[in-house]
C-alpha positions in Angstrom: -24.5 249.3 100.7 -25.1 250.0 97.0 -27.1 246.3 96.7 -29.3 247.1 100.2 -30.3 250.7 98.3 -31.0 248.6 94.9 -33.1 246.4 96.8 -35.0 249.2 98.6 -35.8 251.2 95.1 -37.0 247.7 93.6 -39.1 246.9 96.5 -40.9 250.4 96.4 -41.5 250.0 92.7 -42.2 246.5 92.2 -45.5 244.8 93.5 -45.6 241.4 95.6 -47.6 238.5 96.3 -49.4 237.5 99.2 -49.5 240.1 102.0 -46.7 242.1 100.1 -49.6 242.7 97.9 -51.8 244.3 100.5 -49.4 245.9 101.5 -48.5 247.5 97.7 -51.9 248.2 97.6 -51.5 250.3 100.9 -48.7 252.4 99.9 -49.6 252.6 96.4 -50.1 256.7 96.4 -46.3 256.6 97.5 -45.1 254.2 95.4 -46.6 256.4 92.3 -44.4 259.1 93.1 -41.4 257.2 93.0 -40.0 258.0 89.3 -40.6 261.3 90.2 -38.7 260.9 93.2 -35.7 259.8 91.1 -35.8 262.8 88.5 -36.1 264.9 91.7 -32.9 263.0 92.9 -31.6 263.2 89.4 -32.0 266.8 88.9 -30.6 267.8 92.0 -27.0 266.2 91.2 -27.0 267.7 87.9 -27.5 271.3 88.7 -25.8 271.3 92.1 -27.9 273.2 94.0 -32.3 273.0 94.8 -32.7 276.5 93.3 -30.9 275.9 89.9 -33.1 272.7 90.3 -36.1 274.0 91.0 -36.3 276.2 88.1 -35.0 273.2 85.8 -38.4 271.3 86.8 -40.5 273.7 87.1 -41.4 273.9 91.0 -40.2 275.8 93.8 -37.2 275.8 96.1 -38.7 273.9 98.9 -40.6 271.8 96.9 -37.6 270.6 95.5 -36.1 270.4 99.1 -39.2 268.1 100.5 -39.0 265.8 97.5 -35.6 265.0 97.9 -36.3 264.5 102.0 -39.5 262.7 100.6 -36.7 260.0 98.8 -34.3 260.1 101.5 -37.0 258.7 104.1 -38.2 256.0 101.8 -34.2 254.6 101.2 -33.5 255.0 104.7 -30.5 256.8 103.5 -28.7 260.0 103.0 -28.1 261.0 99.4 -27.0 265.1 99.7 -25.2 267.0 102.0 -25.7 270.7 102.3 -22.3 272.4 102.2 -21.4 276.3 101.4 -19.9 275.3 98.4 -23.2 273.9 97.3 -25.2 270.4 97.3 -22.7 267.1 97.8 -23.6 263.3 96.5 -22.6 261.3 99.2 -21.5 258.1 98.9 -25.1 256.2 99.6 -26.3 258.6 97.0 -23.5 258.2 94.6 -23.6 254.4 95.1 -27.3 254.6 93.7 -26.9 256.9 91.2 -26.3 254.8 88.2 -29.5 252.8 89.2 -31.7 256.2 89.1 -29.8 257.0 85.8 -30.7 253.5 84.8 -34.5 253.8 85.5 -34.5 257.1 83.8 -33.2 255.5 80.9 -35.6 253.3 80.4 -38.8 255.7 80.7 -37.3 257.8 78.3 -36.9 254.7 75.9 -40.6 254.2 76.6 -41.6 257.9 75.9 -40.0 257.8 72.4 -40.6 254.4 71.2 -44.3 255.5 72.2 -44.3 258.8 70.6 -42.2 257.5 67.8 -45.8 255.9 66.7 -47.8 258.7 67.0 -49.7 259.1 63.5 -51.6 262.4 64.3 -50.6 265.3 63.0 -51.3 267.0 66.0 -49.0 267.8 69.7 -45.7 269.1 70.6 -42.9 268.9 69.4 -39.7 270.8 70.9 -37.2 272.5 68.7 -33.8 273.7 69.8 -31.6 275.7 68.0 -29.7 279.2 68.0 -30.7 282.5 67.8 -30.0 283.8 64.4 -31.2 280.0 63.2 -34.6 280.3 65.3 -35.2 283.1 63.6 -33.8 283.4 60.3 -35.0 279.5 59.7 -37.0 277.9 62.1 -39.7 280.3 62.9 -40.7 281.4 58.9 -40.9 277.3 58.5 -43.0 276.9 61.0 -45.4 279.8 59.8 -46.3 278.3 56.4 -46.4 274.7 58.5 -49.1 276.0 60.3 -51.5 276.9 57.7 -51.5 273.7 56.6 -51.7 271.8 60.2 -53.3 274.0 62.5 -53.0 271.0 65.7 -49.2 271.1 65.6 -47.9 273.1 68.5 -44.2 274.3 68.8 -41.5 274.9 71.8 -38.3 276.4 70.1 -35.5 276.1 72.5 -32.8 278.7 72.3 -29.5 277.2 73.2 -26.3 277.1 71.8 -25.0 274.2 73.9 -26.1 270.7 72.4 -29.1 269.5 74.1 -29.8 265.7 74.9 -32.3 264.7 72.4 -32.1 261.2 73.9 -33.0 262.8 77.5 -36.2 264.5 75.9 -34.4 267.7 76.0 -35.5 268.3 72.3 -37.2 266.0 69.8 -35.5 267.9 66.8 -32.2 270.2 67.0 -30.7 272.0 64.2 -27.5 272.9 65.5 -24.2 273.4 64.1 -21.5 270.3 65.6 -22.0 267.2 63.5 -23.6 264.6 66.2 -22.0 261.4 66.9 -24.4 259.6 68.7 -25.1 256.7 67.2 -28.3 256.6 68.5 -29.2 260.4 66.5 -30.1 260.4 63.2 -28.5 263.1 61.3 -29.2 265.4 58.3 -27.0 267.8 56.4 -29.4 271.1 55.7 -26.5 273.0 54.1 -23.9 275.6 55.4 -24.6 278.9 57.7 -21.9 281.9 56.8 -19.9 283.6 59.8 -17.3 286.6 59.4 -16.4 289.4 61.7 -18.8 292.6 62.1 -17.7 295.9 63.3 -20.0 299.3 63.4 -18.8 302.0 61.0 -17.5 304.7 64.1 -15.3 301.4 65.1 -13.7 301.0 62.0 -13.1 304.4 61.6 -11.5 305.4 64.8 -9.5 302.1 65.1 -9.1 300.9 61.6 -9.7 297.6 60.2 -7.4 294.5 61.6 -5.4 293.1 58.8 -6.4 289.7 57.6 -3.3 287.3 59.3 -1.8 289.7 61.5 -4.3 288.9 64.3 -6.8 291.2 66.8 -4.7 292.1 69.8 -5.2 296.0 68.8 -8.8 295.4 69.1 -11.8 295.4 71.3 -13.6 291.9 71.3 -17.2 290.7 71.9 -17.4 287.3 72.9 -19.7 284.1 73.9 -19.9 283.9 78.3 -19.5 280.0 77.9 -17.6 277.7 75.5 -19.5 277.4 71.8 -19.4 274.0 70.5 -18.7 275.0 66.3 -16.6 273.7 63.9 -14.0 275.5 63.6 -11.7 278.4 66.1 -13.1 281.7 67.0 -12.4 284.8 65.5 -11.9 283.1 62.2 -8.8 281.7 63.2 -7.4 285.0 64.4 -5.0 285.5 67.2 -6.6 287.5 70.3 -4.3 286.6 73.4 -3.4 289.9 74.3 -7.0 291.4 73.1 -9.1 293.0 75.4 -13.0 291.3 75.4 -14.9 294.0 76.7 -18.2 292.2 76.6 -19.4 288.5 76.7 -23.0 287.1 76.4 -24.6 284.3 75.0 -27.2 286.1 73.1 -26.5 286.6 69.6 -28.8 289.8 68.8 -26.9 291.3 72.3 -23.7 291.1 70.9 -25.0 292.0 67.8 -26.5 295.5 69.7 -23.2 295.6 71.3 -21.2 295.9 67.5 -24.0 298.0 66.9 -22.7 300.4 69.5 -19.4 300.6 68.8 -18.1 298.5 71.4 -15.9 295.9 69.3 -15.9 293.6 66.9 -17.4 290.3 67.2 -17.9 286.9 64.8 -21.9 286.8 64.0 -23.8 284.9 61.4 -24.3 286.8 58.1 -27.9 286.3 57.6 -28.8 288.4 61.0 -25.7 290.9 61.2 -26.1 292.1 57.4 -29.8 293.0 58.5 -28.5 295.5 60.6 -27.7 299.2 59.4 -25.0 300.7 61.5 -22.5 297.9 61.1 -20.4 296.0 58.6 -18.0 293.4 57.4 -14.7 293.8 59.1 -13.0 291.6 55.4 -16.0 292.6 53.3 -14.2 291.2 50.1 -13.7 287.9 52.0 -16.1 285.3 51.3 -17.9 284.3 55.2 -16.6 281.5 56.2 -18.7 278.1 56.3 -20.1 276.0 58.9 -22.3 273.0 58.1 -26.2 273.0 59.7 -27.6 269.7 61.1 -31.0 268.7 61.4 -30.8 266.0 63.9 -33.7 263.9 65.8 -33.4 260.2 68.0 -34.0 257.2 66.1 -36.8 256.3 68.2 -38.9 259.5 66.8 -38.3 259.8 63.2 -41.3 258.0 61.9 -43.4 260.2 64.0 -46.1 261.9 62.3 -45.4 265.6 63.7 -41.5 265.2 64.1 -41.3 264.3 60.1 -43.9 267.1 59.2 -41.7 269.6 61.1 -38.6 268.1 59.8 -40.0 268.4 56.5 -41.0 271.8 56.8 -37.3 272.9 58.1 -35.7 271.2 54.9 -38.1 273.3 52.5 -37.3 276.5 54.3 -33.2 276.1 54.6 -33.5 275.1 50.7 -35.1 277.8 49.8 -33.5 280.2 51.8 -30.0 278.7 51.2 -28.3 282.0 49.5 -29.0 284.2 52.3 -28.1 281.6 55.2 -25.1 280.8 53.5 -23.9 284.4 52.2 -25.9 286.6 54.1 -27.2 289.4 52.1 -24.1 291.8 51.3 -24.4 293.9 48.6 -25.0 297.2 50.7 -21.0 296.4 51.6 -19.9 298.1 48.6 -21.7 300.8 48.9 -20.6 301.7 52.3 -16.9 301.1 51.9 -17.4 303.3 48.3 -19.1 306.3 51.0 -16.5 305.9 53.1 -13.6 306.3 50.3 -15.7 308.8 49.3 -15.6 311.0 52.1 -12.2 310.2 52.9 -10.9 311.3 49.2 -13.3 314.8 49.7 -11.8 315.4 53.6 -8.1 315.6 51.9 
């Protein structure tokens, strides 16, 4: 089965002598849609399901639904069952799977190699990266990059997950989990400080957690989805028996959220010690570290706009390493010293 579906995708794509070569020329309008038949297919048994599919390429549910039929026809097979439960591979469409994940493969390889020899200084390149690094790092690099190279146009992809930089998902990530592709090339920018945050009201109505003795007496703010980082939540504190009364995968909400007074969540210094109505949970304790990547594929490095960009985001992390690292704390001491303050006059 697997070899009569090979034969079928090479005969659409591949052109033939003879009359095979009038007849290429016949279907060539269909034949040209192929590849995109295939990331159609592709898609489709990532996400599960034409709408999550749909919005990952850009078109519209039955768009998505007619391509697929449009790929089916051509095969002479079916690849996808509806079900309740969602879309199913079936076994025809399993069996040819790893042939469409083949020919994906090698456009992508084409697409880099190509754009890996782009001298302009000029195009798009695609950054991914986290909130509080988007903003805090990213975006002020790419300001004082664009005075200098006006043509050089930026996508900065929001995402805590680790995007596929060999898929085209980004050419440049700056993300937090070491990569071990050997395929990525990888550069240490420096370290990114994390500690627990807390409003003011919090801490004073439910008191600061003790440093060891865990977090189950406290309200927790939390990420939806696993984080990939480099090290346990919560700083390493217990919070089994801890109630999480809000997730999200939005830094600056669970930031509002602390704000609020609705827990205590683990945010990066540089953005949470911008914001007045909260504060270190341990403010004698030094955040701890987590090591910043700048990462791109091999097959894209000596591209003029990816090193420009590169280039720009090791200047800006070097010369705002302090505050990345440490945040900016020194209002700390002032609040706990209010706070004492007030306490000592109450009595």
């Amino acid at each position: 089965m697997r070899g009569a579906l090979a034969e079928k995708i090479a005969a659409a794509r591949l052109p033939q002598g003879g009359a095979g070569a009038k007849m290429h020329g016949m279907n060539a309008p269909r034949r040209n849609l192929l590849w995109d038949d295939v990331r159609f297919f592709l898609t489709i048994c990532r996400e599960g399901n034409l709408a999550a599919a749909a919005r990952t390429l850009g078109v519209d549910h039955s768009t998505a639904g007619r391509r697929l039929a449009a790929f089916e026809r051509i095969l002479g097979a079916k690849l996808v069952s509806r079900t309740p439960e969602g879309l199913i591979v079936t076994p025809a469409g399993r069996q040819i799977l790893a042939d469409c994940e083949a020919m994906e493969a090698a456009v992508l390889s084409v697409q880099r190699r190509a754009a890996g020899h782009d001298t302009r200084a000029a195009g798009l390149v695609s950054i991914a990266a986290t909130e509080a690094l988007a903003s805090q790092l990213i975006a002020p690099a790419l300001a004082e990059l664009r005075r200098s190279q006006p043509e050089l146009r930026v996508n900065v992809l929001v995402d805590f997950r680790s995007l596929d930089l060999s898929r085209r998902q980004a050419d440049i990530a700056v993300r937090l989990p070491k990569p071990t592709e050997s395929q990525l090339i990888r550069r240490r920018l420096g370290d990114y400080g994390v500690t627990l945050y807390a409003s003011r009201d919090y801490l004073e109505n439910r008191g600061a957690p003790k440093r060891g003795q865990g977090l189950d007496a406290h309200s927790l703010i939390a990420y939806l989805d696993p984080v990939s980082r480099p090290g346990p939540p919560f700083m390493g504190e217990s919070f089994d028996e801890s109630q999480i009364v809000l997730k999200s995968n939005s830094t600056f909400a669970q930031l509002a959220a602390v704000a609020g007074g609705l827990g205590v969540a683990e945010l990066p210094c540089c953005v949470a010690d911008l914001q007045p109505e909260v504060e270190r949970v341990w403010p004698e304790e030094p955040p701890l570290a987590w090591p910043v990547w700048l990462i791109t594929h091999e097959d894209l490095r000596r591209a003029t706009r990816i090193r420009l960009v590169s280039a720009a985001i090791v200047r800006e992390f070097g010369q705002r390493r302090r505050i990345l690292r440490n945040g900016s704390p020194p209002h700390q001491a002032a609040r706990s010293q209010s706070r004492f303050s007030s306490a000592t006059v109450s009595k």
